[in-house]
C-alpha positions in Angstrom: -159.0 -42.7 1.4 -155.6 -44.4 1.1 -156.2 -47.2 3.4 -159.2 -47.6 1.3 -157.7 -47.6 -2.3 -154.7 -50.0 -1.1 -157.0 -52.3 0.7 -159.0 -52.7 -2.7 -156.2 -52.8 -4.9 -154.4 -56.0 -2.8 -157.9 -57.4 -1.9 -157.2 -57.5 1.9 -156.0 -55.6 4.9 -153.0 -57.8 5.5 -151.4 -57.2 2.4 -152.4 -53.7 2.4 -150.8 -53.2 5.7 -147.9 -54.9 4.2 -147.9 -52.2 0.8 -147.9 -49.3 3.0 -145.8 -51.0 6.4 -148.7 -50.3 8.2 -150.6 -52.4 10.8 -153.5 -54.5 10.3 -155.5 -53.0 12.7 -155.0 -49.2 11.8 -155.8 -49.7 8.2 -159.1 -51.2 9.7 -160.0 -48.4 11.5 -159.2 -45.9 8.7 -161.7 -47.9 6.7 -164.3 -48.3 9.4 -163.8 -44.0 9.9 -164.2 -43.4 5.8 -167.1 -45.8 5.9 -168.8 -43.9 8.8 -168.6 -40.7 7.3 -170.0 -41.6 3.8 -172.3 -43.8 5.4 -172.0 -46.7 3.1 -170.6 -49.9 3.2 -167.5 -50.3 1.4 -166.5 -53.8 1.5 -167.7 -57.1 2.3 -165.7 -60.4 3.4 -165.8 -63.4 1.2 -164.1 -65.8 3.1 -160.2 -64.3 3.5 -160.6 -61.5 1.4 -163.0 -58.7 1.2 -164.6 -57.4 -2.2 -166.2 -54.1 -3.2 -170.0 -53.2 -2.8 -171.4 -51.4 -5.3 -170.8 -47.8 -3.4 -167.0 -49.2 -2.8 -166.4 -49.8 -7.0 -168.3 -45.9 -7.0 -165.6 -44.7 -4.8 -162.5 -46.7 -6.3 -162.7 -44.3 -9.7 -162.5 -41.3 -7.4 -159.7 -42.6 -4.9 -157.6 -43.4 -8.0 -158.3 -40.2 -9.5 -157.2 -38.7 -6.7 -154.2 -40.4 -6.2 -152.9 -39.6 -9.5 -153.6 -36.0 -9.0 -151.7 -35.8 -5.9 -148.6 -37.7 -7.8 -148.8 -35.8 -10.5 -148.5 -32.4 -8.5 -145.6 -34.0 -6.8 -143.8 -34.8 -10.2 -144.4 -31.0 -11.2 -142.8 -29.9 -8.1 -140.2 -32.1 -8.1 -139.7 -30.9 -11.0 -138.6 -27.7 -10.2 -136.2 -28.1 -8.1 -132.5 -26.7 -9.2 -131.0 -28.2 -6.1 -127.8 -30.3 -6.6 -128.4 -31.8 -3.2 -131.5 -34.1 -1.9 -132.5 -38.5 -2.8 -132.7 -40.0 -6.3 -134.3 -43.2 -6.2 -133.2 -45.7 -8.8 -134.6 -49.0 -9.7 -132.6 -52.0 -11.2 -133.1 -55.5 -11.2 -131.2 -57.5 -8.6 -128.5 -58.9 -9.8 -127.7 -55.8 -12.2 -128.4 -53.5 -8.8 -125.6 -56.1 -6.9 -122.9 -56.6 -9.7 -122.9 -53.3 -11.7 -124.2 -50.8 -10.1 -122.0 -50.5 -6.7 -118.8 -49.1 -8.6 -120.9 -46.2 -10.4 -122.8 -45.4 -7.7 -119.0 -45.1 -6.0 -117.7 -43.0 -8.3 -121.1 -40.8 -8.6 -120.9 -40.3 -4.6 -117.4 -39.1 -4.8 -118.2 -36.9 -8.1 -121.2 -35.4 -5.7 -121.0 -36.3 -2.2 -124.7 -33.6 -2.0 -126.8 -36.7 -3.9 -128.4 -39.2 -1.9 -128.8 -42.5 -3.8 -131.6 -44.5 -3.0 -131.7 -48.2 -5.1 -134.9 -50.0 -5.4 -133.4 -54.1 -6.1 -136.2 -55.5 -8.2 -137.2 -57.8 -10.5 -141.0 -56.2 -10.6 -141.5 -53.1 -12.9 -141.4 -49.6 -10.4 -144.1 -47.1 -11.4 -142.3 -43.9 -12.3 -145.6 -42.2 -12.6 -146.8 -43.2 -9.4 -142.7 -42.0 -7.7 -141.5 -45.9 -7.1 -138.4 -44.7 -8.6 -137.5 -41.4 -10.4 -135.1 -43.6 -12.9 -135.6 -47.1 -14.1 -133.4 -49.7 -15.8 -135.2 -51.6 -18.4 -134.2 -54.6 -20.9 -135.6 -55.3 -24.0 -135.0 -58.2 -26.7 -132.7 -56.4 -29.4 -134.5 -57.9 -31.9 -137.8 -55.8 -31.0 -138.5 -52.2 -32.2 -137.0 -48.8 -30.7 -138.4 -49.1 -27.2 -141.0 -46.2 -26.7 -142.8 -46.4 -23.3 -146.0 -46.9 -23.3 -146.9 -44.0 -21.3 -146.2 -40.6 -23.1 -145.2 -38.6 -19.9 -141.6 -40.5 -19.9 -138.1 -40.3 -21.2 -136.4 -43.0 -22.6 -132.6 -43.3 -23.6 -130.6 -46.5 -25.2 -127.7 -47.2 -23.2 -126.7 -49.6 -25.5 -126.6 -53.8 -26.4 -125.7 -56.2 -23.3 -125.2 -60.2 -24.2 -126.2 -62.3 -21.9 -125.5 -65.9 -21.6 -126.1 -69.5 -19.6 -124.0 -69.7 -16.6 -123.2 -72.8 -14.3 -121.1 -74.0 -12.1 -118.4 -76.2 -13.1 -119.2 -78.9 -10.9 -122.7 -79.6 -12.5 -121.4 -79.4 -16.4 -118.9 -82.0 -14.7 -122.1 -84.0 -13.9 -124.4 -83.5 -16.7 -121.3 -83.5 -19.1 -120.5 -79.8 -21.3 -122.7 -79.2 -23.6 -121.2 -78.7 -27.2 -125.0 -77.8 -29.3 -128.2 -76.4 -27.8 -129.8 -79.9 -28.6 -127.3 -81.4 -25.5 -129.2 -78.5 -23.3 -132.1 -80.7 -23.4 -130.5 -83.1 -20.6 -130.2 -80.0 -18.3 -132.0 -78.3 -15.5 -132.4 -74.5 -15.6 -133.7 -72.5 -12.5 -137.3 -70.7 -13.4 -138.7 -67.5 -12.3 -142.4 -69.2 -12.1 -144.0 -71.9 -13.5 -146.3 -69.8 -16.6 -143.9 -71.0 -19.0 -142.8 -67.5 -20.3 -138.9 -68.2 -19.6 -139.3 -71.5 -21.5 -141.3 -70.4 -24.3 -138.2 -67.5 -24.6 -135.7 -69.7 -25.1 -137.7 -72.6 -27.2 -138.2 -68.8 -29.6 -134.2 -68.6 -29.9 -133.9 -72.4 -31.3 -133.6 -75.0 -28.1 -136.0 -77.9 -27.5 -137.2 -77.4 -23.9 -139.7 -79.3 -21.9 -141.2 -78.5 -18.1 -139.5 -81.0 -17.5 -135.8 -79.0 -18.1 -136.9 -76.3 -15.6 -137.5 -78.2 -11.9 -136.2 -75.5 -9.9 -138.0 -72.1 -9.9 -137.0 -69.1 -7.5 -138.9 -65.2 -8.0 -135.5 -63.9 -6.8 -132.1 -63.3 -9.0 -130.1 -63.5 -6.0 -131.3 -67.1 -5.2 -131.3 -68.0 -8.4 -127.2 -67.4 -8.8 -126.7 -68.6 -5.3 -128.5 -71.9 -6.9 -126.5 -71.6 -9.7 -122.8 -71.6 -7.5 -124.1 -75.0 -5.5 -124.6 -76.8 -8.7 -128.4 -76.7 -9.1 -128.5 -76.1 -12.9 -128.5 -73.6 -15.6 -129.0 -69.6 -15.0 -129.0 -66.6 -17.7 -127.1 -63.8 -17.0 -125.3 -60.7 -18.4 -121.6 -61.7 -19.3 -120.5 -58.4 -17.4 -121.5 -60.1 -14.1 -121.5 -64.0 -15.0 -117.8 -63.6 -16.4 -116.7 -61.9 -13.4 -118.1 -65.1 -11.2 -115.0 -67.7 -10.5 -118.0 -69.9 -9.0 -119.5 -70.2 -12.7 -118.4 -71.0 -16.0 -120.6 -70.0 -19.2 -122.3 -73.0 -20.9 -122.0 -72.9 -25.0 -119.7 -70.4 -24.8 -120.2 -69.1 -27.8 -124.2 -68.8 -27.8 -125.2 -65.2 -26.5 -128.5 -63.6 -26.4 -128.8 -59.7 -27.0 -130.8 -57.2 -25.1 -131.1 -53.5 -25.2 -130.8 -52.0 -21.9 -132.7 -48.8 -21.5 -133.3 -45.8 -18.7 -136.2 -44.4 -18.0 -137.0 -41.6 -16.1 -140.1 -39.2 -15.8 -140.7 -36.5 -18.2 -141.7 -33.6 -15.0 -138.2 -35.1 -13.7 -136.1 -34.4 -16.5 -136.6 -30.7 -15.9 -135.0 -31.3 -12.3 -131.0 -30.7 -12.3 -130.4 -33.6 -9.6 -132.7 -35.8 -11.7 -130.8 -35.1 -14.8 -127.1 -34.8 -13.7 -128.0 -38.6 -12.9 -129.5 -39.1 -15.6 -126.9 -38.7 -17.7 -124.3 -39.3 -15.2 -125.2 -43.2 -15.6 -126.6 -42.9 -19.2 -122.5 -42.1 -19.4 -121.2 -44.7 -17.4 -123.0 -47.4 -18.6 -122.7 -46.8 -22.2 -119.1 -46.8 -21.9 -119.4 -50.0 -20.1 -122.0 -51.6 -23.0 -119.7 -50.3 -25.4 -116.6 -52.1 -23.9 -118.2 -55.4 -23.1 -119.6 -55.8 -27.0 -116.7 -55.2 -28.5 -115.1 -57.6 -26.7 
């Protein structure tokens, strides 16, 4: 039934194989089996991908329900457990998971050597409901509402307001020549996350005049994109706490910052676990402290 679900979910068996590092071939014959025994057909190949019969969108409903059944009786008994000692899984975007994370995580193994640590490095969203992660790092504009997550069955706690600014290397403001307004920014490239527009549109909101034209350069990655950024291929955003710390960049406009709220986020069956929460507020405490420190400087 998992080989199933995954396979409709990602629309294939190669990049279901992929979801669950599985092989191509035993996914296939998981299917093939689940198809036998219900006797129906569950997919059919349109060129490289296979879509749903009717009896396969039946089945989906169930194989979802069921998945979400079995992860919520894993929250509840993870839950319960009053053990110091096992993993927490933690997910942070990568450059935040690189820069700021390693000396916490330090001190946290030394505090309690019992507590595995487990870092998820991504830019994508995890699915605490779904055990991706049992805490999350999110960001949020500062200018927008108290952050609530959308799903009532998790915990939310401010850390506090990080700034984040342009960064580049000195070598390309050499070439281009400094900026000194946000109206000089419009003879500069930037490095993109994708080409929807969205990272444009952001910064067009806060006042500059940006075309595609600004943004040639487009990576999914953080790590590529201030690896870009060192070898002089344009402009990056990033949170002073790392980009100050760079010698290979400089901040451009140095006095232009952006605000965000930064955010953890953990699952409400979780809280009640005493590993769960002693890191919890273990890095709710050490990060404060740090957002604190940063803003009033």
């Amino acid at each position: 039934m998992r080989a199933f679900l995954v396979t409709a979910e990602e629309g294939s068996l190669s990049a279901a194989a992929r979801a669950l590092s599985s092989s191509q071939p035993t996914l296939g014959r998981h299917v093939s089996a689940l198809e036998e025994e219900l006797g129906v057909a569950l997919f059919e190949r349109i060129g490289a991908r296979l879509t749903l019969t009717p009896g396969g969108h039946e089945l989906l409903e169930h194989a979802r329900a069921m998945r979400d059944a079995a992860a919520r009786a894993s929250l509840t008994a993870s839950g319960q457990s009053q053990s110091i000692e096992g993993n927490v899984c933690i997910s942070a975007g990568e450059i935040f998971a690189g820069h700021a994370l390693p000396p916490i995580i330090e001190k946290l193994r030394r505090q309690e050597p019992g507590i595995e640590i487990e870092i998820v490095a991504s830019n994508s969203t995890s699915d605490l409901r779904r055990r991706e992660a049992d805490i999350a790092f999110r960001a949020y504009k500062s200018t927008q509402p108290e952050f609530t997550p959308a799903q009532p069955d998790l915990i939310a706690r401010k850390v506090g307001d990080v700034a984040t600014r342009f960064y580049a290397s000195p070598g390309y403001l050499d070439r281009i020549g400094r900026p000194r307004s946000r109206d000089d920014l419009s003879r500069a490239d930037f490095i993109d996350f994708d080409d929807s527009g969205v990272y444009r549109n952001y910064l067009n909101d806060l006042g500059f005049n940006l075309t595609a034209r600004n943004f040639p350069v487009r990576a999914e990655s953080h790590l590529v994109h201030w690896e870009l950024a060192k070898s002089g291929v344009g402009i990056v955003t990033a949170m002073d706490m790392m980009g100050d710390a760079e010698s290979a960049l400089e901040r451009v406009l140095p006095d232009h910052m952006m605000v965000r709220s930064m955010w953890l986020v953990t699952h409400r069956e979780l809280k009640t676990s005493r590993r769960i929460k002693m890191v919890f507020d273990f890095l709710h405490r050490e990060l404060k402290a740090i957002c604190h420190d940063r803003m009033a400087s």
